[in-house]
Residue, then its C-alpha position, 0 to 999 in steps of 0.5 A: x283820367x287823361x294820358x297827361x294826368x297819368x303820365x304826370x301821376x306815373x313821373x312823379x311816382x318815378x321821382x319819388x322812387x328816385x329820391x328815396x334810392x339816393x336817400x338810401x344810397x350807401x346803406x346795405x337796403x338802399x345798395x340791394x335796392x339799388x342792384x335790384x332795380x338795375x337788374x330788373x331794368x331789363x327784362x330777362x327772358x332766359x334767352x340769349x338772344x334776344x332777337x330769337x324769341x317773339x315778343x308778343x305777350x311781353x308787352x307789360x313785362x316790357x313796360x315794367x322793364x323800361x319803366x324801372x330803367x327810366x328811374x335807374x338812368x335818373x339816378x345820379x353817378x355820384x356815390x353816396x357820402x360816407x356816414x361821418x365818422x362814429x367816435x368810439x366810447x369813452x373820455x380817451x376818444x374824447x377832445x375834451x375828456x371830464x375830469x371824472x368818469x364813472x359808470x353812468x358817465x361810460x353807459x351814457x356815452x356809449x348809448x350816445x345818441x340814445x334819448x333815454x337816460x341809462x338805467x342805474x344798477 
């Protein structure tokens, strides 16, 4: 494989990683996936300056760390959009409540949007 095919190779994994963070933007995984990458964006050596320890041998733990920054700096600023609104259970939430309601009505709803029927007791 030449240098072109595996930067090509290494940019689309990087896109694919950048899409599926911006797909779970807004949820509990993709927010601490999020904080991960952004911590690791930079490599943590224990030391306060960075200046003070040789560089040598951190030449993968470098790579990776500026890998991950590239995918976290092609990330967008824009916040996620809220999840639309979940309607609580029940023909009194309803615009246009039926005119009857029973117990197969109520566990329907409030399995919405299940595929299955409720079970009949």
């Amino acid at each position: 494989m030449n240098q072109e095919e595996l930067e090509g190779r290494l940019l689309a994994h990087r896109l694919v990683l950048q899409m599926i963070v911006e797909g779970l933007r807004g949820t509990p995984s993709g927010n601490r996936i999020e904080s991960s990458l952004r911590q690791r964006s930079t490599l943590q050596d224990g030391q306060e300056d960075p200046g003070a320890v040789e560089t040598a041998g951190l030449g993968l733990g470098l790579a990776v760390a500026d890998e991950i920054q590239k995918v976290v700096d092609g990330l967008s600023d824009t916040p996620a959009a809220a999840p639309p609104p979940v309607r609580p259970a029940g023909p009194e939430s309803m615009q246009d409540p039926p005119e009857t309601w029973d117990e197969v009505d109520e566990a329907s709803d409030e399995s919405f949007p299940a595929s299955d029927p409720p079970a009949r007791a």
